[in-house]
C-alpha positions as CSV (number, residue, x, y, z in Angstrom):
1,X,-27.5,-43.1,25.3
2,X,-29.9,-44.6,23.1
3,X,-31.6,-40.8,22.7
4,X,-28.3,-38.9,21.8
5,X,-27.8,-41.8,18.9
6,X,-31.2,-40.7,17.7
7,X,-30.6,-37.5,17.8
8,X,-26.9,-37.6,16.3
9,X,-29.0,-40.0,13.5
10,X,-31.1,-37.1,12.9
11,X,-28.5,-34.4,12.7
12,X,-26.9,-36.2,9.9
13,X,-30.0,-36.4,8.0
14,X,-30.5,-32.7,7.8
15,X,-29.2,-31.2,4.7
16,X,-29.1,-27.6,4.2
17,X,-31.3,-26.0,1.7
18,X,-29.2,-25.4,-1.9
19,X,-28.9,-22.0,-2.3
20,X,-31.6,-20.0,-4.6
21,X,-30.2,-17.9,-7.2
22,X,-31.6,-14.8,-5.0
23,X,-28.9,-16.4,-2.4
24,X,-26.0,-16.2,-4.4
25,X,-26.8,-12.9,-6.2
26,X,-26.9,-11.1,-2.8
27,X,-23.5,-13.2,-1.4
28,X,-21.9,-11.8,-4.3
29,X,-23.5,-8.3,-4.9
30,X,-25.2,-7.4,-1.8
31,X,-28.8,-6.8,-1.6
32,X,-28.9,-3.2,-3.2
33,X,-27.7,-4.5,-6.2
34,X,-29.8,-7.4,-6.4
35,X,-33.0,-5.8,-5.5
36,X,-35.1,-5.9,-8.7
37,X,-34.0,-6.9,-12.5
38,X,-32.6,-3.4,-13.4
39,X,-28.9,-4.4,-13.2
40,X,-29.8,-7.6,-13.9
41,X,-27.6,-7.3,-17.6
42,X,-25.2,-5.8,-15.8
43,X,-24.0,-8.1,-13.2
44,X,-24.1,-10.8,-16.1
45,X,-22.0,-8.5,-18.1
46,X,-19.8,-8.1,-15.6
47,X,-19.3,-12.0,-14.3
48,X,-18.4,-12.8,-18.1
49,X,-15.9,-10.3,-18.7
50,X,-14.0,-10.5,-15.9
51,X,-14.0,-14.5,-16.8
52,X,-12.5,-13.6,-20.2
53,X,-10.0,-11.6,-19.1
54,X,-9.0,-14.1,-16.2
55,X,-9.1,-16.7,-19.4
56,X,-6.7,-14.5,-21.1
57,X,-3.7,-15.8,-18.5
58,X,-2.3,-12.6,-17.9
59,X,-1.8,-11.7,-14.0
60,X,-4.5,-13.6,-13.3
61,X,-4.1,-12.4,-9.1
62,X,-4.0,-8.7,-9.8
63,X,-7.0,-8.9,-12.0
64,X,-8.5,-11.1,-9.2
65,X,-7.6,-8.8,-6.4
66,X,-9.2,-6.1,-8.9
67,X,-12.3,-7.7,-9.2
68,X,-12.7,-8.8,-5.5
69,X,-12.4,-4.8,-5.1
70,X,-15.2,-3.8,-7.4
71,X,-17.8,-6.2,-5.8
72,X,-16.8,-5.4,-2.2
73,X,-17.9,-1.8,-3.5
74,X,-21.0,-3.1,-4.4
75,X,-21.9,-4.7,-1.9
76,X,-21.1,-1.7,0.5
77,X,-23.4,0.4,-1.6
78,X,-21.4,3.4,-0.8
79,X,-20.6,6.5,-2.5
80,X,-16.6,8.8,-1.7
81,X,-18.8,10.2,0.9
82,X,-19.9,7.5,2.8
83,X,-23.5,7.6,1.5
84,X,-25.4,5.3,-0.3
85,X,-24.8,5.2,-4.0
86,X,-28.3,6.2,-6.0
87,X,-29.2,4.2,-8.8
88,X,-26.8,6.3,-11.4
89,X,-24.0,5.8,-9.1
90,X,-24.4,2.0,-8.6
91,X,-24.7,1.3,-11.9
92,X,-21.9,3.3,-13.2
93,X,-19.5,1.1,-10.7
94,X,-20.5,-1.8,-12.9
95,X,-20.0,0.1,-16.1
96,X,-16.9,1.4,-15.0
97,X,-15.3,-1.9,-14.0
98,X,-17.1,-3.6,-17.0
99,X,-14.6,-1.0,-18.7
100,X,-11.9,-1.9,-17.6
101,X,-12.3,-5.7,-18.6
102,X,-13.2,-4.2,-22.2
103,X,-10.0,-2.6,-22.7
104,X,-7.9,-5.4,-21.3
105,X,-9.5,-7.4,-23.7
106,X,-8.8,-5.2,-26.1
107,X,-5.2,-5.2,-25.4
108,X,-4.9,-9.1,-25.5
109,X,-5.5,-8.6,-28.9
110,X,-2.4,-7.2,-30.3
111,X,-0.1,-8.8,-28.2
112,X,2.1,-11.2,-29.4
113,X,1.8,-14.9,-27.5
114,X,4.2,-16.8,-28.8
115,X,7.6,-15.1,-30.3
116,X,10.6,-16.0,-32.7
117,X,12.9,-15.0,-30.0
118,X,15.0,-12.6,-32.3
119,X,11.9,-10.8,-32.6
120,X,12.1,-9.7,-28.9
121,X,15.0,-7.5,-29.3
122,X,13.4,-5.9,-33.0
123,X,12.4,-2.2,-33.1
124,X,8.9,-3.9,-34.0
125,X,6.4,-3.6,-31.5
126,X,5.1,-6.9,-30.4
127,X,1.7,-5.3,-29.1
128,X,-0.4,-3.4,-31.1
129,X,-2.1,-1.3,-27.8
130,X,-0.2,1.9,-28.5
131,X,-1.1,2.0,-32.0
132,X,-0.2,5.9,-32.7
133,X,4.0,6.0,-32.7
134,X,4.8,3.0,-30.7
135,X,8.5,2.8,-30.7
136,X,10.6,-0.3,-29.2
137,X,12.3,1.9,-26.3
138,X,14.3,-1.1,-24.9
139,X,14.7,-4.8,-24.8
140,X,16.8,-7.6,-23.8
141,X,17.6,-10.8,-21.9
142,X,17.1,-11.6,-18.1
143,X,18.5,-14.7,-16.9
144,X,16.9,-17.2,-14.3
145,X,19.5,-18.9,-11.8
146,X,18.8,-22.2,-13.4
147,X,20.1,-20.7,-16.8
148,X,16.2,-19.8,-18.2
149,X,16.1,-16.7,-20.4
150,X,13.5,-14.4,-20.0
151,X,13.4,-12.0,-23.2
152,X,11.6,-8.7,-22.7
153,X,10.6,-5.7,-25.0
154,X,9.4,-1.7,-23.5
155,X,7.4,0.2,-25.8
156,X,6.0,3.9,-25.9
157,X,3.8,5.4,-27.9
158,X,-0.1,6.4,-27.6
159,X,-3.4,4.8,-27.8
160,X,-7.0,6.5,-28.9
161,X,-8.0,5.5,-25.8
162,X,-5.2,6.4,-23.0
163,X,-3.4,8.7,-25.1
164,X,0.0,8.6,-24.3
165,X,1.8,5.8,-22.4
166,X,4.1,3.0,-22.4
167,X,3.8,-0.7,-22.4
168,X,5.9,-3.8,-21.6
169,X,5.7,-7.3,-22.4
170,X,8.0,-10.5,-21.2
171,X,8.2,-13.8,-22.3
172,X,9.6,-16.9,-21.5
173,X,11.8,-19.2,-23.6
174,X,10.0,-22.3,-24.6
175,X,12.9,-24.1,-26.9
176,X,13.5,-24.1,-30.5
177,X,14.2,-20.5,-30.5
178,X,10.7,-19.5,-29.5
179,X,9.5,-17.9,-26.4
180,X,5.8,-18.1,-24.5
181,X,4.2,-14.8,-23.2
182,X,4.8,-14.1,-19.4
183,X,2.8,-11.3,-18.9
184,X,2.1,-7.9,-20.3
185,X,0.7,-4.0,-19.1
186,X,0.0,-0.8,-20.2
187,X,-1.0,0.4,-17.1
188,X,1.6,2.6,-16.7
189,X,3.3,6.0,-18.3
190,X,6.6,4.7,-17.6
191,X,8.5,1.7,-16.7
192,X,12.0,0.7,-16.1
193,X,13.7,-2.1,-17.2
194,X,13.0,-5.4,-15.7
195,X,15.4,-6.6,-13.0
196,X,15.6,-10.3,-11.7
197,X,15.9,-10.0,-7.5
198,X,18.3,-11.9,-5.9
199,X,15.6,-14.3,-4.7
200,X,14.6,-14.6,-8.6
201,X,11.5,-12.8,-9.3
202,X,11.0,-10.6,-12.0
203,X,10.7,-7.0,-10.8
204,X,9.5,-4.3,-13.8
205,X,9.2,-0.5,-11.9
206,X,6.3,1.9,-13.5
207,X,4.7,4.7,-12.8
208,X,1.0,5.6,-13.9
209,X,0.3,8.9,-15.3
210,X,-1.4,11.6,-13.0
211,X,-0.6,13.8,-10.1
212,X,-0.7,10.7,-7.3
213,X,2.4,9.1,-9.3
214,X,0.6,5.9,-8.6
215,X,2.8,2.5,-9.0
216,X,2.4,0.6,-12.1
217,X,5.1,-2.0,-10.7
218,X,4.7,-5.6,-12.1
219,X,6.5,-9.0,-10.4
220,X,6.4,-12.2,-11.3
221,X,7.6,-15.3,-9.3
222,X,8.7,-18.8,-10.6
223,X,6.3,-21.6,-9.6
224,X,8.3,-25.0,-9.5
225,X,4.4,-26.5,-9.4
226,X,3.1,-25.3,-12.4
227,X,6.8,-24.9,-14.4
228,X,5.6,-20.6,-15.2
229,X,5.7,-17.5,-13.9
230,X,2.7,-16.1,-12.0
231,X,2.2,-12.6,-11.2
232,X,2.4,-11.3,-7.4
233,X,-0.3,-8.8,-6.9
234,X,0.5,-5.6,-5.2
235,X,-2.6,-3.5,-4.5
236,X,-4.5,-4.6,-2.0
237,X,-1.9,-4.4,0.6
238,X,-3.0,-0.8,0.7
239,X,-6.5,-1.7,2.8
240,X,-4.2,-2.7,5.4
241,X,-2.5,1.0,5.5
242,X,-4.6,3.0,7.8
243,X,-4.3,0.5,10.7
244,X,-0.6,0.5,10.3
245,X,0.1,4.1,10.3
246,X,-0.5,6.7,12.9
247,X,-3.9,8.3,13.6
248,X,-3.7,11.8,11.1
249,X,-1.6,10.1,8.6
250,X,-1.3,8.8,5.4
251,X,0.4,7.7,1.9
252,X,-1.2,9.5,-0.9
253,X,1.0,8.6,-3.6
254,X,2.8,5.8,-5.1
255,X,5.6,4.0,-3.2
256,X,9.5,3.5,-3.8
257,X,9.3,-0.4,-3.6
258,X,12.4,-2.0,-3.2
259,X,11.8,-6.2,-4.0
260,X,15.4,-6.8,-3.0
261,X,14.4,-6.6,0.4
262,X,10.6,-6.9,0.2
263,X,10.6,-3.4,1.0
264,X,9.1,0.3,0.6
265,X,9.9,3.8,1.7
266,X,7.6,6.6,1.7
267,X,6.6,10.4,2.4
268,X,4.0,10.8,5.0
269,X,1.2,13.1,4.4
270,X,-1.5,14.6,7.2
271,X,-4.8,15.3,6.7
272,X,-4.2,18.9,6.3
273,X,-1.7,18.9,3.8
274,X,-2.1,19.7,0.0
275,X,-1.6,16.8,-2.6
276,X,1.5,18.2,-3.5
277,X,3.3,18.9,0.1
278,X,3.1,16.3,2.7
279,X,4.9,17.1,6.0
280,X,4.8,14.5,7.9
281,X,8.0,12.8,8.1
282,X,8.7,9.1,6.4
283,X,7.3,5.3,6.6
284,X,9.2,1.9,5.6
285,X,7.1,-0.4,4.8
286,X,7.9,-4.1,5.1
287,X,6.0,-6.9,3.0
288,X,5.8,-10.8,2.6
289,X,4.3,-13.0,0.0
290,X,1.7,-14.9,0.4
291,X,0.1,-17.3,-2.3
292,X,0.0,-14.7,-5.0
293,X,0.0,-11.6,-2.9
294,X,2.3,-9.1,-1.6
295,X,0.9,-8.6,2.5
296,X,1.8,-5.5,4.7
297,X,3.6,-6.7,7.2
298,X,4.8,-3.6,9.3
299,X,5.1,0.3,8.8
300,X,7.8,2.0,10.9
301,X,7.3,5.6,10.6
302,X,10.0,8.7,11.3
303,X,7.5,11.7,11.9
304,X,8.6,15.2,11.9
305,X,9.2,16.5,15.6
306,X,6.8,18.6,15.8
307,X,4.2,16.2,15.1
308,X,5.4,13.5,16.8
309,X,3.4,12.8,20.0
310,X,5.7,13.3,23.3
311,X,6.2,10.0,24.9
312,X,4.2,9.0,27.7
313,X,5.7,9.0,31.1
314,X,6.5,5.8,32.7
């Protein structure tokens, strides 16, 4: 008895070893990208502009989920192929991801925080991205269930960087006929007008510009804890995909969501088909939320007949 005190005495006693900064360099980048002092600038680069854009307070989880991304790429060390990245690959996934923080930044700058709440329904653009023609497209009031206007104001135009595209930007009455930014993109080409859900988030539809047709959908949920709206992020359900679909197929492109039901529909593509043609029947896809992200829950697929595999006897 006496013995297993002294040993439990002992256990206690130990304390781990802090981690050295070589630790936490390789738990966050992997060793490829720690190995030497080459990217050294880089990964510094990268750790404070992603802090100043999560600083900036605008959809705070997609950005995260974005950032979790780009370092589990890094970490894999692996090029489209499935090869290890050389040097000029590696460090052009920082650059490129540094990139994107720059121009988000950028963006900040020119959008309006705080609002006269007139000036939401204006033809004055409250953003200054799409700098070459921007023109108010639409605008107007949505309306929480506890009575809460939420003004909002859709823009197109084009920036020197992006060219062409379209922007949108909500915001949240604060009292005295002022209104507090919500949340803001230019992500996409195109959007719709936002739409509050029966359940009460705030759903804006967009499209990105390209031949995928990729989603550029924003939604924002009231938290009671916090008195704002946060974003919901809805990429990452996508690394779930493969394992909910059949072997041989897949969704290329952007989905139709449908946030009234916390739902999505889908052409199915297989691997032999062109970009533009896929053949494979359809998927619904069903979602939850949880915390601040949008999980895939289930995929039911309708595959063409002649694809479908014949059921296995019983």
């Amino acid at each position: 008895m006496r013995a297993n005190l002294v040993a439990a005495l002992f256990a206690a006693l130990v304390v781990p070893a802090a981690a050295t900064p070589a630790d936490l360099c390789q738990q966050t980048y992997g060793q490829r990208a720690c190995k030497g002092t080459a990217l050294a600038p880089l990964r510094t680069e990268l750790a404070h502009k992603f802090a100043a854009v999560i600083a900036l307070g605008n959809r705070t989880a997609t950005w995260q989920a974005r950032h979790d991304a780009v370092l589990r790429e890094i970490r894999a060390a692996l090029n489209y192929d499935g090869k290890p990245m050389d040097d000029v690959e590696l460090e052009q996934t920082f650059r490129s991801a540094i990139a994107d923080y720059d121009k988000a930044l950028e963006q900040a700058q020119g959008v309006r925080t705080m609002i006269k709440t007139p000036s939401a329904r204006s033809q004055t653009c409250m953003a200054k991205w799409l700098d070459r023609g921007c023109g108010v497209t639409a605008s107007g009031i949505l309306w929480r269930k506890d009575g809460q206007p939420v003004h909002w104001q859709m823009m197109d135009g084009a920036s020197g960087e992006d060219g062409i595209g379209a922007g949108i930007v909500l915001w949240a009455e604060s009292g005295h006929g002022t209104a507090k930014l919500i949340g803001w993109s230019f992500d996409g080409v195109v959007y719709e007008p936002p739409r509050m859900t029966q359940d009460g988030m705030i759903w804006v539809p967009g499209r990105v510009a390209g031949t995928g047709n990729g989603n550029a959908d924003l939604l924002f949920k009231w938290d009671e804890a916090s008195k704002s709206w946060q974003d919901i992020e809805l990429e990452s359900w996508r690394d779930a995909l493969p394992g909910k679909l059949p072997k041989g197929f897949g969704i290329w492109k952007g989905v139709d969501y449908d946030f009234e039901g916390l739902a999505a529909s889908s052409k199915l593509w297989r691997d032999k088909d062109a970009n533009c043609c896929p053949s494979g029947g359809e998927a619904l896809l069903e979602f939850a939320i949880e915390g601040r992200r949008l999980m895939l829950r289930e995929a039911r697929t309708d595959i063409v007949e002649k694809w479908a595999r014949p059921a296995k006897p019983q």
